[in-house]
C-alpha positions in Angstrom: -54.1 -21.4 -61.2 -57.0 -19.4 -61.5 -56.7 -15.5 -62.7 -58.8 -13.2 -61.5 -60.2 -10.9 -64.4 -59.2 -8.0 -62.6 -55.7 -8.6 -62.0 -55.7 -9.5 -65.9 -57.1 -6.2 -66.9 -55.4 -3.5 -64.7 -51.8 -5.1 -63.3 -50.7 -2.1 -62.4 -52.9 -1.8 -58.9 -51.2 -4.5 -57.9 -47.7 -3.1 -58.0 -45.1 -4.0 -55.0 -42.4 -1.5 -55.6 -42.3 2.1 -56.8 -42.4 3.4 -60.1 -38.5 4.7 -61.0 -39.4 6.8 -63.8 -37.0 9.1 -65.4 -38.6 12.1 -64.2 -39.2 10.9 -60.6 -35.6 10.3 -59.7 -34.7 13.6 -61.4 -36.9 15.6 -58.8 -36.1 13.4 -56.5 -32.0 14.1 -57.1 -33.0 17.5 -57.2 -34.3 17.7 -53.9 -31.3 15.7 -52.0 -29.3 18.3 -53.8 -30.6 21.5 -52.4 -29.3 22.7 -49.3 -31.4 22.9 -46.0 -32.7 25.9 -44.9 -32.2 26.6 -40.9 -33.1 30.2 -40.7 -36.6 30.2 -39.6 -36.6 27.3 -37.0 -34.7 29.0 -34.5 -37.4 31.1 -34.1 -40.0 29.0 -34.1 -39.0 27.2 -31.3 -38.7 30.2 -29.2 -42.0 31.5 -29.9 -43.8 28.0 -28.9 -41.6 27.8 -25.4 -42.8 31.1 -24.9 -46.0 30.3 -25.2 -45.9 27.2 -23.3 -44.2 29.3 -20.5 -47.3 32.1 -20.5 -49.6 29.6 -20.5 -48.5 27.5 -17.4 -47.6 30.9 -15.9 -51.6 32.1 -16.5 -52.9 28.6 -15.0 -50.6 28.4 -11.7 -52.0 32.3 -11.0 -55.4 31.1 -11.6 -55.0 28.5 -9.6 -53.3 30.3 -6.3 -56.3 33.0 -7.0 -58.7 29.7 -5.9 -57.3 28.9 -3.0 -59.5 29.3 0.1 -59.7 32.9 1.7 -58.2 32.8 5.4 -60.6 32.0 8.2 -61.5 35.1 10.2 -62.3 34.8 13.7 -65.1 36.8 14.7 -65.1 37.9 18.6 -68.4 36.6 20.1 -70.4 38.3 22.8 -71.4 36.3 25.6 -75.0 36.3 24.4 -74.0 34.1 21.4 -71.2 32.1 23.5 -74.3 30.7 26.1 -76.4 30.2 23.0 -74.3 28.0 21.8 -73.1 26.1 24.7 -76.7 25.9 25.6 -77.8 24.4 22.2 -75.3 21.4 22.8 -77.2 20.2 26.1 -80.1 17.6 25.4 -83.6 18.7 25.6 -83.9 15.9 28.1 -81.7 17.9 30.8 -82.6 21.5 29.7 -83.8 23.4 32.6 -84.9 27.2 32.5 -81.8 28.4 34.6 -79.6 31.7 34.5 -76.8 31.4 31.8 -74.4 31.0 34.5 -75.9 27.4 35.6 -76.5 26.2 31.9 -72.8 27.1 31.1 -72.0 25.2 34.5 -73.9 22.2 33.6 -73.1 21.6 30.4 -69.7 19.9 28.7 -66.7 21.5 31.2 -64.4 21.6 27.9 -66.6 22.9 25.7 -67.5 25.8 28.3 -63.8 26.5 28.7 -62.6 26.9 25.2 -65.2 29.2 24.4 -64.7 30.7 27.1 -61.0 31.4 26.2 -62.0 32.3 22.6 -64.4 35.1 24.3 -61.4 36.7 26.1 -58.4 36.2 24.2 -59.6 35.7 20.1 -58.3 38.7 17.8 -60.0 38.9 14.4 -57.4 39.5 11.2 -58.7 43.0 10.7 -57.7 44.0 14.7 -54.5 42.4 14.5 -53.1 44.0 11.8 -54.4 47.4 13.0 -52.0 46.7 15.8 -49.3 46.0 13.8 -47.0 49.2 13.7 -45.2 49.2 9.8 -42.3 52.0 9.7 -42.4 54.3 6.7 -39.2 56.0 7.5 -37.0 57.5 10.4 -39.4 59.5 11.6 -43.0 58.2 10.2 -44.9 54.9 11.1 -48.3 53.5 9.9 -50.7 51.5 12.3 -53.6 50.4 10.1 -55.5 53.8 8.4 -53.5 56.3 11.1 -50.0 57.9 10.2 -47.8 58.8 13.2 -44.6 61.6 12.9 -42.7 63.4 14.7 -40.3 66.2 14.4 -36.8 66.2 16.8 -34.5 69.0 17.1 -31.9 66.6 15.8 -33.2 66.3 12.3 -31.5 67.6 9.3 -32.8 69.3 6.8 -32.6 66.2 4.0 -34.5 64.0 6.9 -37.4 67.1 7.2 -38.0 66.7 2.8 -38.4 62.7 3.6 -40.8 63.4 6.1 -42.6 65.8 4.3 -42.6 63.8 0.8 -43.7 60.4 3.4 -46.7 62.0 4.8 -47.8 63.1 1.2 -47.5 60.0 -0.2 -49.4 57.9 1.6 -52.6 60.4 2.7 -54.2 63.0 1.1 -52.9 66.1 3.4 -50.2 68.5 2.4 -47.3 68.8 5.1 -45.6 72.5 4.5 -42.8 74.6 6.2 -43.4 77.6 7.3 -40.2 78.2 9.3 -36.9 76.2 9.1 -33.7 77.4 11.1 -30.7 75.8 12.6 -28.0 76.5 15.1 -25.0 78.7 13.5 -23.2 74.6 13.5 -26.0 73.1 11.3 -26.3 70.9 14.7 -29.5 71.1 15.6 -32.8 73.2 15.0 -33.8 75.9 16.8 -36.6 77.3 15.4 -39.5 75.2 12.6 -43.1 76.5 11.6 -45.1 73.5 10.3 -48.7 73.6 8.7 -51.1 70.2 7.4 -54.0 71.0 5.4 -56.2 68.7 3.2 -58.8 70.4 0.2 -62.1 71.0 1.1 -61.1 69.4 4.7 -59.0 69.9 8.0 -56.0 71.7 9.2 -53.4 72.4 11.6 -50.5 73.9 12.8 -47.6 74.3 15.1 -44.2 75.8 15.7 -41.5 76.1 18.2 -38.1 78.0 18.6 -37.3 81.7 19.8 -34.4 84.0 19.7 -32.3 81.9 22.5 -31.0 79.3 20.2 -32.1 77.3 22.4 -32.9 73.4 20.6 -36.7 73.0 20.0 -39.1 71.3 21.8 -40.0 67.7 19.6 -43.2 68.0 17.3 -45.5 65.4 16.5 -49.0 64.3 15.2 -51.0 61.8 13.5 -53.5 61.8 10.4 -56.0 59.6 8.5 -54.9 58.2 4.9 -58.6 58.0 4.3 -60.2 60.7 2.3 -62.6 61.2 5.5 -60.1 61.5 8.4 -59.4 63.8 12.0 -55.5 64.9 12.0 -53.7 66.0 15.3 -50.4 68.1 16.1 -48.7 69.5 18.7 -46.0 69.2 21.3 -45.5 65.4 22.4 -48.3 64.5 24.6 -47.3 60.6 24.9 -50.1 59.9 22.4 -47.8 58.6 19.7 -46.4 54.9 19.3 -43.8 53.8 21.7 -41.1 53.3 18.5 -41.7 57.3 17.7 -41.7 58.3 21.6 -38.1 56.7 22.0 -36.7 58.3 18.7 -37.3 61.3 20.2 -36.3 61.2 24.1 -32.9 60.3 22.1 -32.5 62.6 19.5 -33.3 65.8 22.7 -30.7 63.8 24.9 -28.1 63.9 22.0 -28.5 67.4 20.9 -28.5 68.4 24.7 -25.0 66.7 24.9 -23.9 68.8 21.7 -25.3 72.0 23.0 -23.4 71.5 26.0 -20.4 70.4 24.6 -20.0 73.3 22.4 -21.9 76.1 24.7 -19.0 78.5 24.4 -19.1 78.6 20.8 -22.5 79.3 20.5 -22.3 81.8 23.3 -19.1 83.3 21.4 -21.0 83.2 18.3 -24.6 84.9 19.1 -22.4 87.4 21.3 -19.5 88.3 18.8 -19.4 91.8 17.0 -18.4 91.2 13.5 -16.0 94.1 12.0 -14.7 94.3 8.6 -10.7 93.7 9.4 -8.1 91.2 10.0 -8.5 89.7 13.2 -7.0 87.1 15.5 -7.9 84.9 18.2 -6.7 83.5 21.4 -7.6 81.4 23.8 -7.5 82.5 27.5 -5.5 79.1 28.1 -2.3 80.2 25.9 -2.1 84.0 27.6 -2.4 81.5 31.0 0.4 79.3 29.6 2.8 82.1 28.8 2.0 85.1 31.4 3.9 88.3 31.0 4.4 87.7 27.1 3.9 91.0 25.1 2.4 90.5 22.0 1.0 93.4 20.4 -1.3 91.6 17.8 -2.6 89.8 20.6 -4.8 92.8 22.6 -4.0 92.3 26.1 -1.1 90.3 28.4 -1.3 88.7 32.0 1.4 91.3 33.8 3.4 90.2 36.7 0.2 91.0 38.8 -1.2 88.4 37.4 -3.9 90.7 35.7 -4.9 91.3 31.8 -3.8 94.5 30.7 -3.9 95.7 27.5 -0.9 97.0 25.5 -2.4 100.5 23.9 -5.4 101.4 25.5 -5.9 104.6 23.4 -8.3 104.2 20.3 -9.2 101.0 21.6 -12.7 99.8 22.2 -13.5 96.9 24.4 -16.2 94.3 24.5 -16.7 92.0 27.0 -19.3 89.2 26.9 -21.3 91.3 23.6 -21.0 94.2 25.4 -19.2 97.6 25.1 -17.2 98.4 28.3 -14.6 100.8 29.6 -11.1 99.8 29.1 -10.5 100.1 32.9 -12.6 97.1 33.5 -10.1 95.0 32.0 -8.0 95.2 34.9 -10.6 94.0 36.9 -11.2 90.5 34.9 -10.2 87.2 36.3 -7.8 85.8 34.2 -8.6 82.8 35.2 -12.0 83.4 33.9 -11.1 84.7 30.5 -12.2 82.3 27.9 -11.0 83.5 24.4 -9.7 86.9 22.9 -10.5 88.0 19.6 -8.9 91.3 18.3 -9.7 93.0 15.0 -7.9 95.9 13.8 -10.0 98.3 11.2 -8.5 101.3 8.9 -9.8 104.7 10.8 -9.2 107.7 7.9 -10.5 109.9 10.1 -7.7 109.5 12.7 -5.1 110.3 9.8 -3.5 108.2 6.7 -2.4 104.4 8.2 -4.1 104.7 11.1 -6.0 102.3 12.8 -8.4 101.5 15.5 -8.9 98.3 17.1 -11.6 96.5 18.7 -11.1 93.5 21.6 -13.3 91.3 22.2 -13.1 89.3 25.7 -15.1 86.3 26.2 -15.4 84.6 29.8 -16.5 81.3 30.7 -20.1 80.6 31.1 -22.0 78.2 33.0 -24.4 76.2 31.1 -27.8 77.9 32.2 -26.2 81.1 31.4 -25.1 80.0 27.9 -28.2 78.8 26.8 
């Protein structure tokens, strides 16, 4: 067998297994020995599946952001309608004929859808003006226009909504000038309102008097653009059909309320208020028990079946708001006679303990009268 004078001069290229030297097995003991460190791969994993994540996040928004825009329809005028159906008919058959006859003659179903498209086609931009989008109770949006009202029935939380609404979404500030509500906090009877917008339009408008009487429903609309007309005013049937409703039912509900309680309102704009103890009675109770006598009531129903009042001397009587004789008690109706309210105040002048006491008679009140 034939060496090669390579292999005979440098054997060790040619080696097969590894070298076991004394100091390779000790590093390599060493390193079996030491203990495996865990503390950093934890987090290293994290961080790449958080990148991985961000990155297929970033490419599936790219990727929706590439998507075709939606077709628009654009409304055609007739003009460009019989251009087109005309452009469709040979040259062969083309006759110089109104637009009527070339519409006529050419392809029936061709004619008739774009016919259709004429009349009934909506572009994106009217459509979603249409659309109606509610901003709260008492404010809507139809495309760049905001629509409000104010109802009698509102409470004063529901009038800061509206206010803040309208503020939010245009450039106009919506103020107060005048807030006040029925003695019950049921309704309002009197509001002052003012819009204005820097450097551009304004209004205003109120409603309410001294008859606590509910007020008449307010509304308006306004531009959210910078360059816009505003409107405000008693409701003129102007304003959307949602906003129109809401308030035909909030005047029909505080016109049940005002009816309901019309006494006590009466009572309460009519009453004298005197610095006392006082007590009340209804006119059914003196009805319920006639010719009971009590003295810390005012007045009795005799056996005449009239009031009468137990001392009529330093006495003063007030019937309906209004300061009357004592005699005229006698000539009340008892059947009339609604509520009694009697209030005793020290009189120093009389002498030491004495006293002088006011009655206050109240009759029934038909509803037109009331308000």
């Amino acid at each position: 067998m034939k060496i090669s004078p390579l292999f005979s001069q440098r054997p060790e290229r040619f080696a097969f297994v590894n070298r076991f030297g004394s100091r390779f097995l000790k590093n390599r003991i060493r390193m079996m020995n030491q203990k495996t460190k865990y503390r950093w791969s934890w987090p290293v994993y994290v961080f790449l599946f958080a990148i991985t994540g961000l990155v297929t996040t970033m490419a599936a928004v790219e990727k929706r952001n590439r998507t075709t825009q939606p077709l628009v329809l654009k409304k055609e005028t007739p003009e460009r309608a019989v251009a087109k159906v005309s452009s469709r008919v040979k040259p062969a058959s083309f006759r110089a004929e109104p637009a009527a006859a070339v519409l006529a003659e050419s392809s029936g179903k061709e004619a008739e859808i774009g016919l259709i498209a004429l009349d009934s086609a909506k572009t994106v931009a009217e459509e979603k003006s249409d659309a109606v989008e509610r901003k709260s109770r008492y404010v809507v949006q139809k495309g760049e226009v905001l629509y409000w009202v104010l109802t009698p029935k509102m409470s004063f939380n529901e009038l800061i909504e509206l206010k803040q609404t309208i503020e939010k979404a245009s450039l106009y500030t919506f103020d107060f000038n005048t807030i006040k509500f029925d003695p019950f906090q049921l309704y309002i009877d009197a509001i002052g309102v003012t819009i204005h917008q820097e450097k551009g339009g304004s209004g205003s408008a109120s409603d309410g008097d001294e008859n606590d009487k509910p007020i008449q429903s307010i509304g308006g609309y306004l531009s959210t653009t910078e360059r816009g007309s505003l409107s405000i005013g008693k409701m003129t049937g102007d304003l959307p059909a949602v906003l129109e409703q809401l308030a035909k039912d909030d005047e029909k509900a505080v016109e049940a309320l005002f009816a309901e309680n019309r006494m006590a309102y009466f009572i309460a704009k009519q009453r004298k208020v005197f610095s006392g103890g006082t007590t009340t009675v209804k006119g059914d109770w003196l009805r319920d028990n006639p010719g009971r006598r009590n003295e810390g009531l005012g007045v009795f129903i005799n056996a005449e079946n009239r009031l009468q009042l137990y001392h009529p001397e330093n006495v003063t009587v007030i019937i309906n708001g209004r300061e009357m004789n004592p005699s005229e008690v006698a000539a009340m109706d008892p059947k009339q006679l609604h509520t009694v309210i009697v209030t005793d105040v020290r009189d120093e002048a009389a002498g030491p303990g004495r006293k002088k006491r006011y009655i206050q008679l109240f009759e029934s009140q038909p509803l037109e009268e009331s308000r």
